[in-house]
C-alpha positions as CSV (number, residue, x, y, z in Angstrom):
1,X,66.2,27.4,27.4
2,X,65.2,29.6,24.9
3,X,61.5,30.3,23.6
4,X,60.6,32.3,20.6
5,X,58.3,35.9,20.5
6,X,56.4,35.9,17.7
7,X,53.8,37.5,16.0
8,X,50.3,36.7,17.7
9,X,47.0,35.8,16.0
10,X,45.8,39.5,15.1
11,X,41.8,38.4,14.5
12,X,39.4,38.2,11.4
13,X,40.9,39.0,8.2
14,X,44.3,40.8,9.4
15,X,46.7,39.3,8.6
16,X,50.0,42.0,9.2
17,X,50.8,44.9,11.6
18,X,53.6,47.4,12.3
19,X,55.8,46.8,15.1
20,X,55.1,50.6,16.6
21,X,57.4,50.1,19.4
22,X,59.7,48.5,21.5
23,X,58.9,48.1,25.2
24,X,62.1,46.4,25.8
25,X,65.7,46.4,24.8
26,X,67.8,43.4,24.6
27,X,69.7,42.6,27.8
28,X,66.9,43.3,29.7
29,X,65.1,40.8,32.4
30,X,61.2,40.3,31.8
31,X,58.8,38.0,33.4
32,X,56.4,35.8,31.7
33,X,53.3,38.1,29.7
34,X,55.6,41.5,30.4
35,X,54.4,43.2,27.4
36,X,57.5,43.0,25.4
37,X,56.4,45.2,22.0
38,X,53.5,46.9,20.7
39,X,52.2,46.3,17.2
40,X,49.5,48.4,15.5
41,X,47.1,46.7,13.3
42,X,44.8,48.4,11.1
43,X,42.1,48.5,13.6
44,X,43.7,48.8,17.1
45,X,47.5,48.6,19.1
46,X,48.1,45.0,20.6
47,X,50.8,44.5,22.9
48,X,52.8,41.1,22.4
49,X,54.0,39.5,25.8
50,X,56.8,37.8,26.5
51,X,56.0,34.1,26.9
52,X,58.5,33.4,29.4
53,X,60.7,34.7,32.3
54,X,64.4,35.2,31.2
55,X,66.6,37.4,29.2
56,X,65.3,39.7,26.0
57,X,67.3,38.3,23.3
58,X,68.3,40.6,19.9
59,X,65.4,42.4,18.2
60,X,65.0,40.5,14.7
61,X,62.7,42.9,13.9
62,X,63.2,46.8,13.5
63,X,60.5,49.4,14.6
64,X,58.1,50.7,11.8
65,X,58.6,47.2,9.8
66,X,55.2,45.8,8.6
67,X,55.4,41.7,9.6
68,X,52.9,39.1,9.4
69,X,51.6,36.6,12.0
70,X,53.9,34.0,13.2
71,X,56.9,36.2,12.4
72,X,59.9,36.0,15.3
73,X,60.3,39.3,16.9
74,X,63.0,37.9,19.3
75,X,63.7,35.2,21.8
76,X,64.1,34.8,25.7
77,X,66.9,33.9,27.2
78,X,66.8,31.6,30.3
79,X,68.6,33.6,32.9
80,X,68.8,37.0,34.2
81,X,70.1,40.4,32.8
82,X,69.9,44.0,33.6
83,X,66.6,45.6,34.8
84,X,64.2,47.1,32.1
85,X,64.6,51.0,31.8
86,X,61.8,52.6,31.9
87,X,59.6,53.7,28.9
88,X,59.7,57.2,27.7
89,X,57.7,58.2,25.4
90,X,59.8,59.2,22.0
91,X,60.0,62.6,20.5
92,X,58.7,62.7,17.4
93,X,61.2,60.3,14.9
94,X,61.9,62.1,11.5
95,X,60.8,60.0,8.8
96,X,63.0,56.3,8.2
97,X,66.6,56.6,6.9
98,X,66.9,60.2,7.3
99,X,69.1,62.0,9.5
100,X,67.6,64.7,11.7
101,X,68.1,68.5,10.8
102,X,67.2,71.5,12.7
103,X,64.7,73.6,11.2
104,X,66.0,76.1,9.2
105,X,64.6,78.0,5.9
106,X,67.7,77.9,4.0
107,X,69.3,75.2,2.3
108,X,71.1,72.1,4.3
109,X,73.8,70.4,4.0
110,X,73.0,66.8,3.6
111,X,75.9,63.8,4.7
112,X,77.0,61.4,2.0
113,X,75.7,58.0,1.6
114,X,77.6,55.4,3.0
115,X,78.2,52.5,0.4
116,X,76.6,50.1,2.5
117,X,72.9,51.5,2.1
118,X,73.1,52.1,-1.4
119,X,72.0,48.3,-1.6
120,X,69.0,49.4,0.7
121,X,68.1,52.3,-0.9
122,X,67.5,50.1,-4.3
123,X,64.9,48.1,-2.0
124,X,62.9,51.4,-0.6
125,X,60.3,51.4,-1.9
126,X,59.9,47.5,-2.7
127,X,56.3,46.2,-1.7
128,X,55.7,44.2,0.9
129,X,54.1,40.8,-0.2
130,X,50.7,41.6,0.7
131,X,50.6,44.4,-1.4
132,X,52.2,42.3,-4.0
133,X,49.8,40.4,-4.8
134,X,47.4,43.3,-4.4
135,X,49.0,45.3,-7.0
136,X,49.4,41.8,-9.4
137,X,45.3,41.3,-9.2
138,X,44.6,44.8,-10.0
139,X,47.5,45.6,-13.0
140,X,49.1,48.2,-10.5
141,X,52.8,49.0,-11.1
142,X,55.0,50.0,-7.7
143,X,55.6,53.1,-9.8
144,X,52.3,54.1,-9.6
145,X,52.0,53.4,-6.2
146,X,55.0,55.5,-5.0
147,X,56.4,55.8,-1.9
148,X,54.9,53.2,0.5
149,X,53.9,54.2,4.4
150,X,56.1,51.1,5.8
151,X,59.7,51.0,6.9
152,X,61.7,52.9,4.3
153,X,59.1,53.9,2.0
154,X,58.3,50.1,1.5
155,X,54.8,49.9,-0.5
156,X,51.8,48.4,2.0
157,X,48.6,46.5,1.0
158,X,46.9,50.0,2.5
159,X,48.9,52.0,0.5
160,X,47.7,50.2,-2.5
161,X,44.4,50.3,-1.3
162,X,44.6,54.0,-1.0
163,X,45.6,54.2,-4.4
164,X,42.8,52.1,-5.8
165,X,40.7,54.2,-4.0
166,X,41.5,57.5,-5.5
167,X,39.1,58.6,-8.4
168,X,41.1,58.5,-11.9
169,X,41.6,61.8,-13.8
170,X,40.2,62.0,-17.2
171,X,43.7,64.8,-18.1
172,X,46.7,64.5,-18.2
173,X,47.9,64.6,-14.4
174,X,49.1,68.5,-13.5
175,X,52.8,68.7,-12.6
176,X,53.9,67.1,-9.3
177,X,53.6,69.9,-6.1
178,X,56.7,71.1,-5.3
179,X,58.1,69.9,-1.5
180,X,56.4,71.8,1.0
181,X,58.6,73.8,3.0
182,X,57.9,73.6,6.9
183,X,57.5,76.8,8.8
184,X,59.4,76.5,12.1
185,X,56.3,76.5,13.7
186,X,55.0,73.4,12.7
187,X,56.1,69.7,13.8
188,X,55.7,66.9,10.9
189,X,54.8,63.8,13.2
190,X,53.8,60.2,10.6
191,X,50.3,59.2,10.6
192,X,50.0,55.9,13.0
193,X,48.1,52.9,10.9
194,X,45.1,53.3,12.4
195,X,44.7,56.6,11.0
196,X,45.6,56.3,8.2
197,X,43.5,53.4,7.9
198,X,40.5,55.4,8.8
199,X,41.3,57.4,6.6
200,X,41.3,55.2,3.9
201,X,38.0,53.2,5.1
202,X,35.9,56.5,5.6
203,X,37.1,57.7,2.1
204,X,36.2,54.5,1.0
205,X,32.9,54.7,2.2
206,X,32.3,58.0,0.5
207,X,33.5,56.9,-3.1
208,X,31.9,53.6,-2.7
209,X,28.1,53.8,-1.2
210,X,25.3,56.9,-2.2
211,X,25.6,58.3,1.2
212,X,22.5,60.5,1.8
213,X,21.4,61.5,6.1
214,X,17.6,62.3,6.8
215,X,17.3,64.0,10.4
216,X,14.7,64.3,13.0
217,X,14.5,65.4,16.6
218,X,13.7,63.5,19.8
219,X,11.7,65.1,22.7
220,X,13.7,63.3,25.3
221,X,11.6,64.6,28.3
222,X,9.7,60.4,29.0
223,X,13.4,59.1,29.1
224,X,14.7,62.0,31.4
225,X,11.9,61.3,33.9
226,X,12.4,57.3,33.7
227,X,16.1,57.4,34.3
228,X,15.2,59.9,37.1
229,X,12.6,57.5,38.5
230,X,14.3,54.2,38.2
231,X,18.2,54.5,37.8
232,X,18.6,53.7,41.6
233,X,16.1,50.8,41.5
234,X,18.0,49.8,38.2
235,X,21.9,49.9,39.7
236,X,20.4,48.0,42.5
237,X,19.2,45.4,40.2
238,X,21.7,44.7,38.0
239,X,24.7,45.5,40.1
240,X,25.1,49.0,40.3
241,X,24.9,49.1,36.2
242,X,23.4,52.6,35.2
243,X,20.8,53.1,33.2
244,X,21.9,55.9,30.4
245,X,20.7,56.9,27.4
246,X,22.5,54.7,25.2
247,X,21.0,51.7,26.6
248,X,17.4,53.3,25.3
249,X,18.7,54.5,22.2
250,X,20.1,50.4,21.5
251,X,16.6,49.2,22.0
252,X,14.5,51.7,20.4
253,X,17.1,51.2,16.9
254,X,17.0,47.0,17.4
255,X,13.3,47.0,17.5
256,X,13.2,49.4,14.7
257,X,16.0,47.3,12.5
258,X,13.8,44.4,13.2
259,X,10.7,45.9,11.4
260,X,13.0,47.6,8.4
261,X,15.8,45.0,7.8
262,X,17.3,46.5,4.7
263,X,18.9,49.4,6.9
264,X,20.1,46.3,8.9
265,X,21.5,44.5,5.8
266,X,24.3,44.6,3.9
267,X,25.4,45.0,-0.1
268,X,27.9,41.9,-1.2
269,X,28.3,42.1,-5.0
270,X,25.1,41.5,-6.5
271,X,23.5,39.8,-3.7
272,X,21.9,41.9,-0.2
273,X,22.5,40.1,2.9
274,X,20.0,39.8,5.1
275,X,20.0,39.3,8.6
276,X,17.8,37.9,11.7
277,X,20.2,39.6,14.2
278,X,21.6,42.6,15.1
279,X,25.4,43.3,16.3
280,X,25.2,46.7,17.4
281,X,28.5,48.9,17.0
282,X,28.9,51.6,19.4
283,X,31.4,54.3,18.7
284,X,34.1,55.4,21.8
285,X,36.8,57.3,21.8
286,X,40.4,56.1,22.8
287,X,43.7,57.3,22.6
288,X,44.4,56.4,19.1
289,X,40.9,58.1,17.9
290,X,37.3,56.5,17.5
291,X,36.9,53.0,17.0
292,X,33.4,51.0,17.4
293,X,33.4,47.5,19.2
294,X,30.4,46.0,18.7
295,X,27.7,44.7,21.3
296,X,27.6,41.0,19.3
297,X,23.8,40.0,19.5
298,X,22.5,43.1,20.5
299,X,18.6,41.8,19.8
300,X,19.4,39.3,22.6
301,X,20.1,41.4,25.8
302,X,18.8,43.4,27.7
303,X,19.3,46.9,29.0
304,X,21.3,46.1,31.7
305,X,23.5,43.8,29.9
306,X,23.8,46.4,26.9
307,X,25.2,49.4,29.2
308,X,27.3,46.4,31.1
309,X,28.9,46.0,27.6
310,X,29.2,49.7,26.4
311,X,30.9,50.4,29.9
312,X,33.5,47.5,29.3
313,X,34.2,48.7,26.0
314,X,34.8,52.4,27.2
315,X,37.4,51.2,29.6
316,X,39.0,49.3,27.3
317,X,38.9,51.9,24.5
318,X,40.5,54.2,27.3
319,X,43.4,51.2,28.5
320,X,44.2,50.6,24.6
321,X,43.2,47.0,25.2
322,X,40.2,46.3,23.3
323,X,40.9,42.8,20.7
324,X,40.5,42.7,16.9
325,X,37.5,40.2,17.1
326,X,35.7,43.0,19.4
327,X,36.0,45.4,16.5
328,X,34.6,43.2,13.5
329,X,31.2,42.0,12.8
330,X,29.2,44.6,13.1
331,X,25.7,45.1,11.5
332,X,24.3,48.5,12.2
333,X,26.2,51.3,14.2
334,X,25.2,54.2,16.5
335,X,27.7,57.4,17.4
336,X,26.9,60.1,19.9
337,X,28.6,63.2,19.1
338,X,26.3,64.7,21.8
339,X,29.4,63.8,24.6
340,X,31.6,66.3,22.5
341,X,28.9,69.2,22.4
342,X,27.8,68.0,19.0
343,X,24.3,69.8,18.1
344,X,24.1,68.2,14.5
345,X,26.0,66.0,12.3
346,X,26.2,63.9,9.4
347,X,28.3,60.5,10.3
348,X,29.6,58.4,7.7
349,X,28.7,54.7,7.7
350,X,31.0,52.0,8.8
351,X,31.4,50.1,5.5
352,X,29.8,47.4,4.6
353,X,27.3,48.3,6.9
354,X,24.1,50.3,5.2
355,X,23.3,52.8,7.9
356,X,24.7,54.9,11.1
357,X,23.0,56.6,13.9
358,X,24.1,60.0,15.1
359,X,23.1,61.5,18.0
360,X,23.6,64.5,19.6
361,X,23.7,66.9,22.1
362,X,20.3,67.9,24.4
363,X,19.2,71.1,24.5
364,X,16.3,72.9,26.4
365,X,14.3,74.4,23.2
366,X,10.7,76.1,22.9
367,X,8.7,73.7,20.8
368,X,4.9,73.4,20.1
369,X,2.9,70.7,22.1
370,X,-1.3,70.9,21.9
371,X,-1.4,74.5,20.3
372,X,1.2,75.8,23.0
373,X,4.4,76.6,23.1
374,X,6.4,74.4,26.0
375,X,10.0,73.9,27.0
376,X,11.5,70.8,26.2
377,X,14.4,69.0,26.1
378,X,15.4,68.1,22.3
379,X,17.8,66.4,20.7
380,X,18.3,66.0,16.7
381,X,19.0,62.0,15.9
382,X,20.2,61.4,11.9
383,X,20.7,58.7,9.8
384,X,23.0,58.7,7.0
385,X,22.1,55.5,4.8
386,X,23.6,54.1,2.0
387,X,20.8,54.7,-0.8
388,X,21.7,51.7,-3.2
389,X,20.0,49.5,-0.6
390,X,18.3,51.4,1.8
391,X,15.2,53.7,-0.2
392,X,14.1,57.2,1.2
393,X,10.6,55.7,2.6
394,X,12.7,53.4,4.5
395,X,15.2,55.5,6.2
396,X,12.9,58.0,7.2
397,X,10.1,55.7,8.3
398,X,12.9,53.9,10.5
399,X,14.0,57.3,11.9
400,X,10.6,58.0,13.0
401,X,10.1,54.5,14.4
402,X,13.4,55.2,16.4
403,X,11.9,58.8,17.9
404,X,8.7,57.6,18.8
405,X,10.5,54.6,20.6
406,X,12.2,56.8,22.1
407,X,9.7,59.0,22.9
408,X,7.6,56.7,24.7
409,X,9.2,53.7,25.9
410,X,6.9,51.7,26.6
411,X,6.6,50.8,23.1
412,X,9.7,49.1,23.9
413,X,8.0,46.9,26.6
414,X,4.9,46.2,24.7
415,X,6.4,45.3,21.2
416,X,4.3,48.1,19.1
C-alpha cells in the first residue's frame, strides 16, 4: 500500500517553503515519523516525516524548489529496501544549474549547453505563483525583479518583497557592477531562507517605522541579592525551575506595558490596535540565527511558569524544532545581548510590533548613591520604539517604570 508525503501545514500566514534537503534517498527503508526531508520556511526548518513504514518512493520534488502546502514530495512503498545511508552534511553546492569550477583567476572554459535545458533555461527566472500575484497587485514586471533566490533563479514572493522594499532612485540607475571576481580565499555559500528573510524583515522595519532607542541603566544589586536568597527555595518550588534574570525583566516590562499600552500596541493602516494582553517575544539563538518565540499570555503567568517557558524555547531553538505558531503573535519583545558580552545596543523592532527591549551585559561600575561614590553592579536597558505611535514621554517614562521595577521588586508584588 502506498501513502503519499506531502507538504505539512507550515502555521499562520505561510503558505510555501524550500525543500532544503533530503534526509533520504529513494530505495531506502524508513519507519513511520523518520524525518524524511527538511523544508525551511521563512521563519524556521521543519522536518516532514514519513507517515508510514515501507519503501522511499522517487523524489517528485528537487532540493532548493519553493512548494506550497499539500504538495507531494514522494510516496512510501509498502515493503522493504536498502538501509538509509547516513547523512553527511554537503559541501557547499555552487549555485543551481551550474557546473562546479575550481577557483582560478583566469578565464574558464565553460561546457556547452545540452539541447535539452535550453527549454529550462527559458523558464529560469519564471515566478513562482505566489510572487505572481504579488508582482500583478503591485505593477511589478519579472524584469525588474531579476534573478529570483528559488531553484534556478525562479522569482519568489520574498524576492519581490525585497524589491518593494528597496527605496526608488530619483536618477537614472548607475551602470550595473561588474561580476565580482572571488579571491581564492573566500567560499560563496547561498543565503538559507531564513536569512534572507531576516534580512528582508529587519530592513523592512527600518524603511518602514521612525525607529528612535532611549537608554537607561539598571542598578541590578536588589535582584542579585533575591536570586541569591531564594533561587534554592524557588527550584524547590516550582520543580527545580531557576529563577534568572529574564524572568524579572518579563514582569517588571508586563506591568510596565500595562500602564503605557501604546508601546504594547500596534499600527494597522490607519487604525492602532490596542491590546489587554501581552505575548511576550523572547529572542534565542539557534543554529540558523536568532528567532523570538513568544511566551503567548505573558500578563497571565507567573515567574516560574515564564522561565519554564523561556527554557523550553532555548532547547528547542538549540534542537531546530521550535513550530511556526511558536514564532507568531507576538506583542512586545525583549533581547539580551548581555549573554554575548553585549555592553550597549540599539535592537531593531520585530515589525508590526512598536517597541523592543535590549539588555545587556552587567558590569561592576562606580556610581553615586547618597553623596558617595559606591560599587555597583549596572547594566544599560534600551528601548528602540517606533515613534509614529509610541511619543518620547512615553518611551522614556516606560523605561524608567521598567528600572525602577527592576530595581526594587517588590513593586512587582505590591502592584505600584
Amino acid at each position: 500500500m502506498s501513502a503519499e508525503i506531502k507538504v505539512p501545514t507550515l502555521g499562520e500566514s505561510v503558505t510555501t517553503a524550500t525543500v532544503a534537503k533530503w534526509l533520504k534517498q529513494p530505495g531506502d527503508t524508513v519507519s513511520a515519523d523518520d524525518p524524511v526531508a527538511e523544508l525551511e520556511t521563512d521563519k524556521v526548518s521543519v522536518e516532514v516525516p514519513a507517515p508510514q513504514a515501507g519503501v522511499l518512493g522517487p523524489l517528485l520534488v528537487a532540493e532548493g524548489a519553493e512548494v506550497e502546502v499539500g504538495t507531494v514530495l514522494s510516496t512510501v512503498e509498502a515493503g522493504t529496501g536498502k538501509p538509509a545511508a547516513p547523512v553527511a552534511k554537503p559541501a557547499p553546492a555552487p549555485a543551481a544549474g551550474v557546473q562546479a569550477q575550481p577557483l582560478s583567476t583566469g578565464p574558464v572554459a565553460r561546457p556547452a549547453t545540452p539541447a535539452s535545458d535550453v527549454a529550462a533555461q527559458g523558464a529560469a527566472h519564471a515566478p513562482f505563483p505566489a510572487a505572481q500575484k504579488a508582482m500583478t497587485e503591485q505593477g511589478v514586471s519579472a524584469a525588474q525583479v531579476g534573478t529570483g533566490s528559488g531553484k534556478d533563479g525562479r522569482i519568489t514572493k520574498g524576492d519581490v518583497q525585497a524589491f518593494l522594499a528597496q527605496p526608488r532612485a530619483a536618477t537614472p540607475a548607475a551602470a550595473p557592477r561588474p561580476p565580482r571576481q572571488d579571491d581564492p580565499r573566500e567560499e560563496r555559500v547561498k543565503m538559507t531562507r531564513l536569512r534572507r528573510t531576516i534580512a528582508r524583515r529587519l530592513k523592512d522595519a527600518q524603511n518602514t517605522a521612525a525607529l528612535l532607542t532611549t537608554f537607561n541603566e539598571v542598578d541590578m544589586s536588589a535582584v542579585k541579592a533575591m536570586r541569591a536568597e531564594y533561587k534554592d527555595a524557588f527550584a524547590k518550588k516550582h520543580n527545580g525551575a531557576k529563577l534568572g534574570f529574564m524572568s524579572i525583566f518579563s514582569r517588571a516590562v508586563i506591568a510596565a506595558l500595562q500602564e503605557f499600552p501604546a508601546i504594547n500596541a500596534e499600527i494597522d493602516g490607519d487604525d492602532v490596535i490596542y491590546r489587554e494582553f501581552v505575548n511576550l517575544g523572547i529572542a534565542v539563538g539557534g543554529p540558523n540565527g536568532l528567532v523570538v518565540p513568544v511566551i503567548r499570555d505573558a500578563d497571565q503567568k507567573n515567574f516560574a511558569e515564564i522561565e519554564n517557558a523561556i527554557a523550553g524555547f532555548g532547547k528547542k531553538a538549540r534542537e531546530g524544532t521550535l513550530k511556526i505558531d511558536e514564532l507568531s503573535g507576538g506583542t512586545f519583545s525583549i533581547t539580551n545581548g548581555g549573554i554575548y558580552g553585549s555592553l550597549m545596543s540599539t535592537p531593531i523592532i520585530n515589525a508590526p510590533q512598536s517597541a523592543i527591549l535590549g539588555m545587556h551585559s552587567i558590569q561592576d561600575r562606580p556610581v553615586a548613591v547618597d553623596g558617595q561614590v559606591v560599587i555597583r553592579p549596572m547594566m544599560y536597558i534600551a528601548l528602540t520604539y517606533d515613534h509614529r505611535i509610541v511619543d518620547g514621554k512615553e518611551a522614556v517614562s516606560f523605561l524608567v517604570r521598567v528600572k525602577q521595577n527592576v530595581e526594587d521588586p517588590r513593586r512587582l508584588l505590591l502592584q505600584v
